[in-house]
C-alpha positions as semicolon CSV with decimal commas, in nm:
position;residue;x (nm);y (nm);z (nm)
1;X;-1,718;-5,753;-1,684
2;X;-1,468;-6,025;-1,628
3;X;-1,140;-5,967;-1,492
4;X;-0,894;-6,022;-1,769
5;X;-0,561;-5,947;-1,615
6;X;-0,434;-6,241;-1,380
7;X;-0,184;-6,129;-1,123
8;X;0,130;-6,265;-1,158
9;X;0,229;-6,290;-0,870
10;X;-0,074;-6,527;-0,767
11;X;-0,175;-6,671;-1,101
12;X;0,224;-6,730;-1,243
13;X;0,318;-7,127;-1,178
14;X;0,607;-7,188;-0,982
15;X;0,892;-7,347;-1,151
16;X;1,117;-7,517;-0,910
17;X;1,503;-7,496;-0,907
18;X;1,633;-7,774;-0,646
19;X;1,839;-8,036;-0,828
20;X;1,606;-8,292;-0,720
21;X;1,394;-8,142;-0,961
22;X;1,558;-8,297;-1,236
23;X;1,464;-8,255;-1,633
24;X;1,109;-8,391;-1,604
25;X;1,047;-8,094;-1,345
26;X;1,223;-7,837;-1,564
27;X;1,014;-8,011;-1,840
28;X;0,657;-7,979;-1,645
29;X;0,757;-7,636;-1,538
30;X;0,822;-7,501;-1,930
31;X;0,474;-7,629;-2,013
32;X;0,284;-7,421;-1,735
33;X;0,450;-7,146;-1,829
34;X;0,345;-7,162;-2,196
35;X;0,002;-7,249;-2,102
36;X;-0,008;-6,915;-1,816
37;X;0,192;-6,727;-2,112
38;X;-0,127;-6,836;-2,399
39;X;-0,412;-6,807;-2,117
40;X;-0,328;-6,463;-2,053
41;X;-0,279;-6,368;-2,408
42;X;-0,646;-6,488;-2,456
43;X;-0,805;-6,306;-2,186
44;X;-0,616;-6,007;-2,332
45;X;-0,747;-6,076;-2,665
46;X;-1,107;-6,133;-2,541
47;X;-1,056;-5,748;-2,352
48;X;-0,936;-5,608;-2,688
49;X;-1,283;-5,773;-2,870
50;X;-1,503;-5,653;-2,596
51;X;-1,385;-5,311;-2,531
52;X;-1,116;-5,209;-2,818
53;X;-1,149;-4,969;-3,065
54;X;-1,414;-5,154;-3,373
55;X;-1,186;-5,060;-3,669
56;X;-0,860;-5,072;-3,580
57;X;-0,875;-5,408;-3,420
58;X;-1,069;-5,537;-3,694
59;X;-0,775;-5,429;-3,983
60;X;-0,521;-5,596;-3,697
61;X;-0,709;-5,969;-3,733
62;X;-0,837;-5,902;-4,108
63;X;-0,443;-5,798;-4,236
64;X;-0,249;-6,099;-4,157
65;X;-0,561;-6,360;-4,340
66;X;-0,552;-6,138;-4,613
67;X;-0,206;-6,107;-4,694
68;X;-0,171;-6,510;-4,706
69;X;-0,546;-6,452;-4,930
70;X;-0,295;-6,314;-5,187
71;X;-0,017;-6,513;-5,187
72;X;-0,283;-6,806;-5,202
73;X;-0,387;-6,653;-5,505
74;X;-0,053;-6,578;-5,669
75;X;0,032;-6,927;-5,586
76;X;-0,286;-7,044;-5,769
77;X;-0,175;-6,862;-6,099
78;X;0,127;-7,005;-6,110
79;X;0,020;-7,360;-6,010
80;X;-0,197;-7,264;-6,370
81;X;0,109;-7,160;-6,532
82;X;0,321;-7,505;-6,483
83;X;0,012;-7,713;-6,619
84;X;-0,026;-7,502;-6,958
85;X;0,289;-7,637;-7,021
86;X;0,120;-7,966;-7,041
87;X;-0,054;-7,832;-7,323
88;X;-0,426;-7,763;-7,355
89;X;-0,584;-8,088;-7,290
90;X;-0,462;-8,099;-6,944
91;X;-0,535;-7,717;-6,852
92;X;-0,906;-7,776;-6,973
93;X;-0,899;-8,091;-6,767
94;X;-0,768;-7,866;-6,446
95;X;-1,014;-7,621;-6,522
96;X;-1,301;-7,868;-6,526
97;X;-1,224;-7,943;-6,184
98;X;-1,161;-7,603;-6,025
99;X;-1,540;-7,499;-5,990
100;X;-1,548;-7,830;-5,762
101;X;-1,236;-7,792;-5,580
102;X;-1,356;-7,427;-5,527
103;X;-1,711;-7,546;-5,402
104;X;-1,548;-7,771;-5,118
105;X;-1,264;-7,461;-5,018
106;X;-1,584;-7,216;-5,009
107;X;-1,766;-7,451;-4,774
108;X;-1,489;-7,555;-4,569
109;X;-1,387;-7,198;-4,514
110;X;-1,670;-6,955;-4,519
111;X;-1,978;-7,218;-4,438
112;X;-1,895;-7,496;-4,218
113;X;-1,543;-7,247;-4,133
114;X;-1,792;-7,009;-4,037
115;X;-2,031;-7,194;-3,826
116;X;-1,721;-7,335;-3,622
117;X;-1,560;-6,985;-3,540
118;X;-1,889;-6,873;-3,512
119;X;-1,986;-7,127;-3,239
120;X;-1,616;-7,084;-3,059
121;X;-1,599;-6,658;-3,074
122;X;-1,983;-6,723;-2,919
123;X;-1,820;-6,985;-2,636
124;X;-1,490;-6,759;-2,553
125;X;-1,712;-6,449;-2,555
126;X;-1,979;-6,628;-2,233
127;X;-1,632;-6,739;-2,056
128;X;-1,667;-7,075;-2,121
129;X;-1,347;-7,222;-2,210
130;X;-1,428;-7,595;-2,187
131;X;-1,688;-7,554;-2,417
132;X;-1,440;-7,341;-2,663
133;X;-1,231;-7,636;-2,640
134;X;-1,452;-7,897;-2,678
135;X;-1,556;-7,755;-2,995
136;X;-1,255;-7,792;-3,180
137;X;-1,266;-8,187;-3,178
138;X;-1,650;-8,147;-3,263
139;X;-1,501;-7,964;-3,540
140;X;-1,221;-8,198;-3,672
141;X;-1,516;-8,457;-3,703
142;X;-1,692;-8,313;-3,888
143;X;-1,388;-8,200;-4,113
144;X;-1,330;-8,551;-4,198
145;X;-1,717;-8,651;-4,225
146;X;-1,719;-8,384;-4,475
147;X;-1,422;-8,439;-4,629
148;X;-1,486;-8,852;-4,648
149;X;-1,787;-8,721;-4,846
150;X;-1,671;-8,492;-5,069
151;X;-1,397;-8,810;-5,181
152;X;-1,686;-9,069;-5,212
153;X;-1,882;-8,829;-5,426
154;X;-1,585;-8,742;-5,660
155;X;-1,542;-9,081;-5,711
156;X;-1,825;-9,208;-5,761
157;X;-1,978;-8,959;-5,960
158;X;-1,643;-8,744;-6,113
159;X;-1,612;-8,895;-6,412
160;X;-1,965;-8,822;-6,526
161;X;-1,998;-8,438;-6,393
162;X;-1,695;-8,376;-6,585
163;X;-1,777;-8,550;-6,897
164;X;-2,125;-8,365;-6,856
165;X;-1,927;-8,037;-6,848
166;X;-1,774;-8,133;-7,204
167;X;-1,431;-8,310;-7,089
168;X;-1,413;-8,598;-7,346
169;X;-1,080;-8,753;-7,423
170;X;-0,725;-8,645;-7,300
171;X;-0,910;-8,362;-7,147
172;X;-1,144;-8,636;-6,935
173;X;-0,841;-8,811;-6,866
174;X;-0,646;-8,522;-6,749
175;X;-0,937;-8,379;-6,502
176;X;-0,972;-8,700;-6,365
177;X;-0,595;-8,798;-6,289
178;X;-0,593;-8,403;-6,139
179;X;-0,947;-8,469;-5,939
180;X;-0,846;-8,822;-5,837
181;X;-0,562;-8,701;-5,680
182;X;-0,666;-8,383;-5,486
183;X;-0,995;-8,548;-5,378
184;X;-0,828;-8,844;-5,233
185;X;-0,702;-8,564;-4,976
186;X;-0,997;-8,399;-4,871
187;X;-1,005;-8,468;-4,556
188;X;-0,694;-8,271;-4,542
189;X;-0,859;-7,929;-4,706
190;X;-1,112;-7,945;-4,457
191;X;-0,915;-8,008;-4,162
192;X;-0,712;-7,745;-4,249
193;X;-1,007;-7,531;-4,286
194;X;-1,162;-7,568;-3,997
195;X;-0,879;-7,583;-3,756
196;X;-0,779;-7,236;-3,871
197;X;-1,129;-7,129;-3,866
198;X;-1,120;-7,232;-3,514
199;X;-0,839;-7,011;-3,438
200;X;-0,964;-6,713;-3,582
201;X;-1,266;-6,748;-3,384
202;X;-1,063;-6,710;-3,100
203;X;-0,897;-6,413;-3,182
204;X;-0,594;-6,574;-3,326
205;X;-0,545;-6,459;-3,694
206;X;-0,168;-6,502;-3,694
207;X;-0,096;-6,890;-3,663
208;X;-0,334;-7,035;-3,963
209;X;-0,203;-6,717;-4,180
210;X;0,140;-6,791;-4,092
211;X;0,091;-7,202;-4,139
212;X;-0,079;-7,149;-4,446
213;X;0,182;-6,824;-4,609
214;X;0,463;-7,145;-4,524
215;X;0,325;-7,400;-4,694
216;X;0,260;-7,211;-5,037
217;X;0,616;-7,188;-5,058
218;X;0,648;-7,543;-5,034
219;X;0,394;-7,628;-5,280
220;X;0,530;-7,347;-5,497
221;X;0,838;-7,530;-5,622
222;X;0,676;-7,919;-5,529
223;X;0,430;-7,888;-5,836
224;X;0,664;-7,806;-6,093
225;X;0,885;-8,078;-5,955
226;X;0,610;-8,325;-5,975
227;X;0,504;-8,189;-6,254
228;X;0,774;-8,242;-6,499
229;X;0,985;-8,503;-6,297
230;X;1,266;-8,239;-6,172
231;X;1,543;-8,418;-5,925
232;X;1,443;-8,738;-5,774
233;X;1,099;-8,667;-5,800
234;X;0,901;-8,871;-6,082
235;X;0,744;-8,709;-6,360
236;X;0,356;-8,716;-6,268
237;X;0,242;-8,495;-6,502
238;X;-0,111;-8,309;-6,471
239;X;-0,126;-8,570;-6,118
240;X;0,181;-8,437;-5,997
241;X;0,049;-8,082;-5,959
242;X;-0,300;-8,236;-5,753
243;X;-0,011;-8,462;-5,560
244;X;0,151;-8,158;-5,466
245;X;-0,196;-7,973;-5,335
246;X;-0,214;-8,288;-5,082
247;X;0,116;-8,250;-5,007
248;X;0,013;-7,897;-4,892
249;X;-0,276;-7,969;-4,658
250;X;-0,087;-8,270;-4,516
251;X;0,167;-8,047;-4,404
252;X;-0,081;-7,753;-4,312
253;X;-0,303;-8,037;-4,128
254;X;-0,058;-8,157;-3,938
255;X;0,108;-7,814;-3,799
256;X;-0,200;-7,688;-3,716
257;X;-0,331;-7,968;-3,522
258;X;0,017;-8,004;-3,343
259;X;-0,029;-7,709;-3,224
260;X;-0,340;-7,710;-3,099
261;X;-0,237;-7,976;-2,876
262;X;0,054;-7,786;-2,734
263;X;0,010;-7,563;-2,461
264;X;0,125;-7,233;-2,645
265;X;-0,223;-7,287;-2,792
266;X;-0,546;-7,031;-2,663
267;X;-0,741;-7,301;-2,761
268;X;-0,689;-7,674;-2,687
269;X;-0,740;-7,985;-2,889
270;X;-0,865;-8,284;-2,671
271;X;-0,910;-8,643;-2,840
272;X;-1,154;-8,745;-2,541
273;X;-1,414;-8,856;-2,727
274;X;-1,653;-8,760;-2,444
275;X;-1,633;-8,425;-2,589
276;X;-1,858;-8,527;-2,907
277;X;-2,185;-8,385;-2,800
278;X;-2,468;-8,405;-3,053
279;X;-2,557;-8,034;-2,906
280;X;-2,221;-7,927;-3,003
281;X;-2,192;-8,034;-3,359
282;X;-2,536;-7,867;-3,380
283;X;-2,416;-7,581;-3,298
284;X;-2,186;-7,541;-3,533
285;X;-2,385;-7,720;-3,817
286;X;-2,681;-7,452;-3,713
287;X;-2,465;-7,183;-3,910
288;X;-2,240;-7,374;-4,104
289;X;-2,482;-7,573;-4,297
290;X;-2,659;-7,236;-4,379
291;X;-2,368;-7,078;-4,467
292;X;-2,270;-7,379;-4,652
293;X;-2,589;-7,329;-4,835
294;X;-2,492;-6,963;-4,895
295;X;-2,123;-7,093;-5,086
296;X;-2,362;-7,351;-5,313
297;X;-2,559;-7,051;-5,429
298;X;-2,319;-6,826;-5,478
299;X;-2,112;-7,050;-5,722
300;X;-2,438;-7,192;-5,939
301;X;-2,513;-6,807;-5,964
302;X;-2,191;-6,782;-6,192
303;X;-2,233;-7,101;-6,368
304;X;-2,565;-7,019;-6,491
305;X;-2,535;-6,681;-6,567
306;X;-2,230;-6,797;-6,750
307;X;-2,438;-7,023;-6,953
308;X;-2,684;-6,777;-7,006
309;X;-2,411;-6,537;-7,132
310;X;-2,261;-6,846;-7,358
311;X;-2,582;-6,802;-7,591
312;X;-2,412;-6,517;-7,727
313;X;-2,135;-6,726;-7,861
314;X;-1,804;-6,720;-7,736
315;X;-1,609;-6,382;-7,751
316;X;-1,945;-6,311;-7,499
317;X;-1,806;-6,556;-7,259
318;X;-1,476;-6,452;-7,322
319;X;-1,548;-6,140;-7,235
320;X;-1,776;-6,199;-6,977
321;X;-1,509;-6,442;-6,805
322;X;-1,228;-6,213;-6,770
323;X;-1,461;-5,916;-6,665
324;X;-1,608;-6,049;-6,416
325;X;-1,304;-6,242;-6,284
326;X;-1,244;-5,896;-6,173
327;X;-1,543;-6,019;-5,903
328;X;-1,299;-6,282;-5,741
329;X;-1,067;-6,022;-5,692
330;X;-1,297;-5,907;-5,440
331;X;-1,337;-6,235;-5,246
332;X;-1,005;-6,240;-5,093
333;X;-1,058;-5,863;-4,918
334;X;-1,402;-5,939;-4,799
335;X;-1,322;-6,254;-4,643
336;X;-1,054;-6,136;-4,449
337;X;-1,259;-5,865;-4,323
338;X;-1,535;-6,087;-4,299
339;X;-1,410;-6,328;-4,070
340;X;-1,264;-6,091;-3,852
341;X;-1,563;-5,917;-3,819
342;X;-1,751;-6,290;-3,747
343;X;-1,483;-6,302;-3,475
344;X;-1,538;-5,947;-3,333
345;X;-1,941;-6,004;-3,277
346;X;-1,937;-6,339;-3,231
347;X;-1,736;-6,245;-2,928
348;X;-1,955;-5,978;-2,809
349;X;-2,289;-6,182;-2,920
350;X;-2,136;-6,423;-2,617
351;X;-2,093;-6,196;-2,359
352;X;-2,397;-6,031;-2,381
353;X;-2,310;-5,687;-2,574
354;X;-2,542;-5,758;-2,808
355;X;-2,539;-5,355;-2,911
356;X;-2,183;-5,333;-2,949
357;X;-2,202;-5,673;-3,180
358;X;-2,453;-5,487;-3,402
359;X;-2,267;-5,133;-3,403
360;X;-1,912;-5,413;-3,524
361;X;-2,158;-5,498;-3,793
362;X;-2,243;-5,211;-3,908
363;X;-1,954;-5,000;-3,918
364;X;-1,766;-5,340;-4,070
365;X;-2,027;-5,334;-4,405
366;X;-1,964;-4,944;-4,463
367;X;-1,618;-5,026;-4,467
368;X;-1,617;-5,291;-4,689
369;X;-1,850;-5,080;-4,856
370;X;-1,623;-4,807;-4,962
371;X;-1,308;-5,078;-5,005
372;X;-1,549;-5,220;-5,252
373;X;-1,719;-4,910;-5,418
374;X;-1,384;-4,781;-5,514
375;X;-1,260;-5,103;-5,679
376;X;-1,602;-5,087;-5,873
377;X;-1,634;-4,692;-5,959
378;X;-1,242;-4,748;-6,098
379;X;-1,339;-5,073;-6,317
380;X;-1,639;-4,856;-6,454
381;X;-1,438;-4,580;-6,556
382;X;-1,144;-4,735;-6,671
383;X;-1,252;-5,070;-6,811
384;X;-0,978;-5,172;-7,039
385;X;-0,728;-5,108;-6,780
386;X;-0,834;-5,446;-6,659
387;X;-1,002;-5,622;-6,963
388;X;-0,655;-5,531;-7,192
389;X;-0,472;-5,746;-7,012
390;X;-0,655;-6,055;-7,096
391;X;-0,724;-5,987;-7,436
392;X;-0,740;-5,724;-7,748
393;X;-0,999;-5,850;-7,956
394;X;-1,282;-5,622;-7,986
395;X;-1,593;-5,876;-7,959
396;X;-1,401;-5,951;-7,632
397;X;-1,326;-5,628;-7,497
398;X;-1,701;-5,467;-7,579
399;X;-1,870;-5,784;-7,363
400;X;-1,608;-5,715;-7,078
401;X;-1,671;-5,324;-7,097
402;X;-2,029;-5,337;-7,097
403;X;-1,999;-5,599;-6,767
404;X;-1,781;-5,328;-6,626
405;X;-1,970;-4,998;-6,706
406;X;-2,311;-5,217;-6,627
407;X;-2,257;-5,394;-6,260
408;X;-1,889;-5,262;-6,125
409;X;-2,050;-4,962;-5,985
410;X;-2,261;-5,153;-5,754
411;X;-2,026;-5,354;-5,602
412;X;-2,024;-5,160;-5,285
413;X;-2,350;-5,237;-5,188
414;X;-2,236;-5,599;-5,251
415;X;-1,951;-5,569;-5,025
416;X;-2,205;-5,432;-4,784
417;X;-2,406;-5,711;-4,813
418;X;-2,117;-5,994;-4,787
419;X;-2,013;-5,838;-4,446
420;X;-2,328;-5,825;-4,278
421;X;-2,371;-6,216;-4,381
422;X;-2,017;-6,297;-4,203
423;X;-2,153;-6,045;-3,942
424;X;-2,445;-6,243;-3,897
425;X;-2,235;-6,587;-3,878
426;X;-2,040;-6,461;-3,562
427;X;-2,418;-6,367;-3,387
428;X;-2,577;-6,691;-3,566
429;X;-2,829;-6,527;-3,738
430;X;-2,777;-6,612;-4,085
431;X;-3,131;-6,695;-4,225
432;X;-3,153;-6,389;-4,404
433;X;-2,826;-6,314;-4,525
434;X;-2,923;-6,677;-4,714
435;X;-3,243;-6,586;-4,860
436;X;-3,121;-6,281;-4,997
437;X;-2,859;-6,529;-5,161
438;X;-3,148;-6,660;-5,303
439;X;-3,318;-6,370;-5,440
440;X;-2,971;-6,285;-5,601
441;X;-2,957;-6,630;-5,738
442;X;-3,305;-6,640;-5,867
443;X;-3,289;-6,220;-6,036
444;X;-2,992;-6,290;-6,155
445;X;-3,010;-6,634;-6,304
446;X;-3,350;-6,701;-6,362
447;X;-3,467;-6,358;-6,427
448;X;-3,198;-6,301;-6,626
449;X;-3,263;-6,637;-6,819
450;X;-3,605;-6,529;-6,908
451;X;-3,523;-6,172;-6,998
452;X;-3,309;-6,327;-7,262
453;X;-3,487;-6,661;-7,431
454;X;-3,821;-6,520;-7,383
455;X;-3,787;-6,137;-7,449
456;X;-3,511;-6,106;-7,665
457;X;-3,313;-5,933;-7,435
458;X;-2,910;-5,878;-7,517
459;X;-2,611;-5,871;-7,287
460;X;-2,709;-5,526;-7,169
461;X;-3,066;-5,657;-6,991
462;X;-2,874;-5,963;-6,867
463;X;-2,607;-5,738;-6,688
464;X;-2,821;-5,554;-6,568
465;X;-3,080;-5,799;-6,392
466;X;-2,709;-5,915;-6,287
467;X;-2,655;-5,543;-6,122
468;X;-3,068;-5,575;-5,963
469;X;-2,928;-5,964;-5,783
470;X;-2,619;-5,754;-5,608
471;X;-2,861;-5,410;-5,516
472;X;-3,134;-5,691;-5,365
473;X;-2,891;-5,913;-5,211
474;X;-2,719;-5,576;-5,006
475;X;-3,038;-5,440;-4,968
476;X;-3,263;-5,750;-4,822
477;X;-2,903;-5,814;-4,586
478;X;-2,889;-5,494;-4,409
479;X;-3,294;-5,470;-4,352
480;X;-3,344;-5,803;-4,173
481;X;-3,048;-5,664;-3,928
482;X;-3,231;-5,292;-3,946
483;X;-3,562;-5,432;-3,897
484;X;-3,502;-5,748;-3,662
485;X;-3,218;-5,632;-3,445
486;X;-3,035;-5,925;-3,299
487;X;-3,142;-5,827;-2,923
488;X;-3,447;-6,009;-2,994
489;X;-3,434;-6,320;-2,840
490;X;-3,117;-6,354;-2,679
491;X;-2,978;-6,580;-2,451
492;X;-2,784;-6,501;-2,138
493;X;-2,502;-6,658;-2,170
494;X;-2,364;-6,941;-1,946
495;X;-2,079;-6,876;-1,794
């Protein structure tokens, strides 16, 4: 095991006091001391991953991300709020967009995010610093490849996915002035993204929280001043709101890379473009575009069972909608926990403790598990504590119930299956966690298609092939870890 506690007394730099000295001395001295101060803090942080206690560190990274999770959230609702007062053309043009917008946040954060704290927990965990480093400018390439591509598509091929999607009109117009807008900045989401996914990977769940809990509260009161032309800001309408989302990342880009640059930093951004090794983004891209792969699935899995559920008419998808919004609820808490359990074993996956990293995973998933089980067991028994506030129409409220009573009680084994997947991102082994994406998507999409158009089966057959995608997608999860432990085939590391 590496030493992780540097003597002071031979490791602390020497700051000198002779008036000679002068400011640029004092200046020089302030920075070693900030870099001694955030090398030791990593090295303390690497001893707590390695040898601390599985669960307790693991609610001390997964707290802060999930307390800014909610806020996000909160924020989110309101953002909604200021737009319906727009009137409905411009909130069904918003809406249009959001399964987009949520695509790119979903593969920024948990895919391509992944693979790059993945890659850097992996790096820190062997000792090797340099590389840890080097990785975060492989990473801000490829956050502005990605997000270069993400604007070229949007505007090149926008106008037609949304009119496809049934915006025709003011409602066209009004998802394209919002998409416009936010896409012209998404470079910014994904730098964002991925610079804080880089610091979690190292341990360091405070800073990106803390960047990204500040600038809610700036974009909090910004859209509603864009919005609706408050002050001596213009009236933007529905474009104000996406101007103000930019605004956001801009700020949240900028912080974070600033200080990643500074030497309070664990990690350190270098713009030596030496450091852009082929082998590096390929590491990253070797679990990120998997993982990325993973997000794409999970989000056609809702759109087509939602269209599925539409041929019911529309208090189904009414009811449907706000049921199993109730699932989204759900992302927030696993993600947090997810990621810091990515951090935990990709750490240990590095160094060589490949039994520990397994025994993080494990005890991670039953956690989640019962976080997860008891959010579902509750919505099952107590459906219209939930559905009522949404709606009180009946047609509504029996789709919604029936969701509830039908797949809520499995979401444990869900939960289960979600952390093992992050799990697997921190040891880069995500192959299976994928496929059994894909046997949820097919069961619960296709099957579920067929069931209905073919067999005549109602809402209830539909949930439940819905209920059968969640049981196989746990299920498949925790036997390729059971049944192909991750010992097989690892490296040593390189120090």
């Amino acid at each position: 095991m590496d030493q992780v506690t540097p003597s002071t007394s031979s490791v602390a730099p020497r700051v000198g006091t002779a008036a000679s000295g002068g400011a640029e001395d004092a200046s020089s001295g302030g920075v070693a001391v900030a870099a001694y101060i955030a090398r030791s803090r990593m090295l303390a942080r690497r001893q707590t991953l390695l040898t601390g206690a599985i669960l307790p560190t693991m609610l001390k990274l997964a707290i802060p991300t999930l307390i800014v999770l909610v806020v996000q959230t909160m924020v989110g609702i309101a953002e909604t709020y200021f737009v319906s007062f727009l009137g409905t053309d411009a909130l069904a043009g918003v809406a249009l967009v959001f399964p987009v917008l949520m695509l790119m946040q979903m593969m920024s954060n948990g895919g391509i995010g992944g693979g790059v704290a993945s890659a850097i927990a992996r790096a820190l965990g062997a000792g090797r610093k340099d590389e840890a480093d080097a990785l975060v400018l492989n990473a801000l390439v490829l956050a502005v490849v990605f997000g270069v591509a993400f604007s070229a598509a949007e505007f090149l091929g926008g106008s037609a996915l949304y009119r496809a999607l049934g915006g025709q009109g003011a409602t066209l117009a009004a998802s394209l002035a919002y998409a416009n807008t936010v896409f012209a900045g998404a470079a910014l989401v994904w730098i964002v993204s991925l610079m804080a996914a880089a610091l979690r990977g190292a341990g360091n769940t405070v800073v990106p929280a803390t960047v990204i809990f500040i600038g809610m509260f700036v974009l909090l009161p910004l859209s509603p001043a864009l919005i609706f032309g408050w002050g001596p800001f213009p009236k933007l309408g529905v474009a104000g709101a996406g101007l103000a989302v930019v605004t956001y990342y801009l700020i949240g880009a900028t912080i974070l890379i600033a200080y990643l640059r500074s030497a309070r930093s664990t990690l350190h951004l270098s713009f030596n473009i030496k450091r852009i090794k082929w082998r590096r983004l390929a590491d990253i891209l070797r679990v990120g575009g998997l993982s990325a792969l993973g997000a794409i699935q999970a989000n056609l899995t809702v759109v087509l069972v939602t269209g599925v559920v539409g041929l019911f008419g529309t208090d189904a998808i009414a009811g449907y909608g706000i049921a199993s919004r109730l699932d989204y609820i759900l992302i927030p808490l696993l993600f947090a926990l997810g990621t810091a359990a990515l951090t935990m074993v990709g750490t240990n996956f590095g160094a060589g403790q490949v039994a520990r990293a397994e025994r993080i995973a494990w005890i991670s998933a039953f956690f989640a598990a019962g976080l997860t089980e008891l959010i579902g067991a509750l919505a099952a028994i107590f459906p219209r504590a939930w559905l009522s506030l949404f709606s009180t129409e009946p047609g509504v409220l029996a789709t919604g119930e029936l969701y509830l009573h039908t797949v809520a009680p499995f979401y444990g084994i869900f939960g289960f299956g979600m952390l093992l997947y992050f799990a697997g991102q921190g040891a880069g082994r995500v192959l299976w966690p994928v496929l059994a994406g894909t046997a949820r998507l097919i069961i619960a999409a296709a099957i579920g298609w067929i069931i209905v158009v073919h067999f005549g089966g109602g809402l209830r057959a539909l949930f439940i092939a819905v209920a059968a995608a969640s049981v196989t997608y746990g299920v498949v999860t925790a036997a390729a870890l059971w049944l192909r432990s991750w010992d097989r085939g690892v490296p040593i590391p390189r120090k």
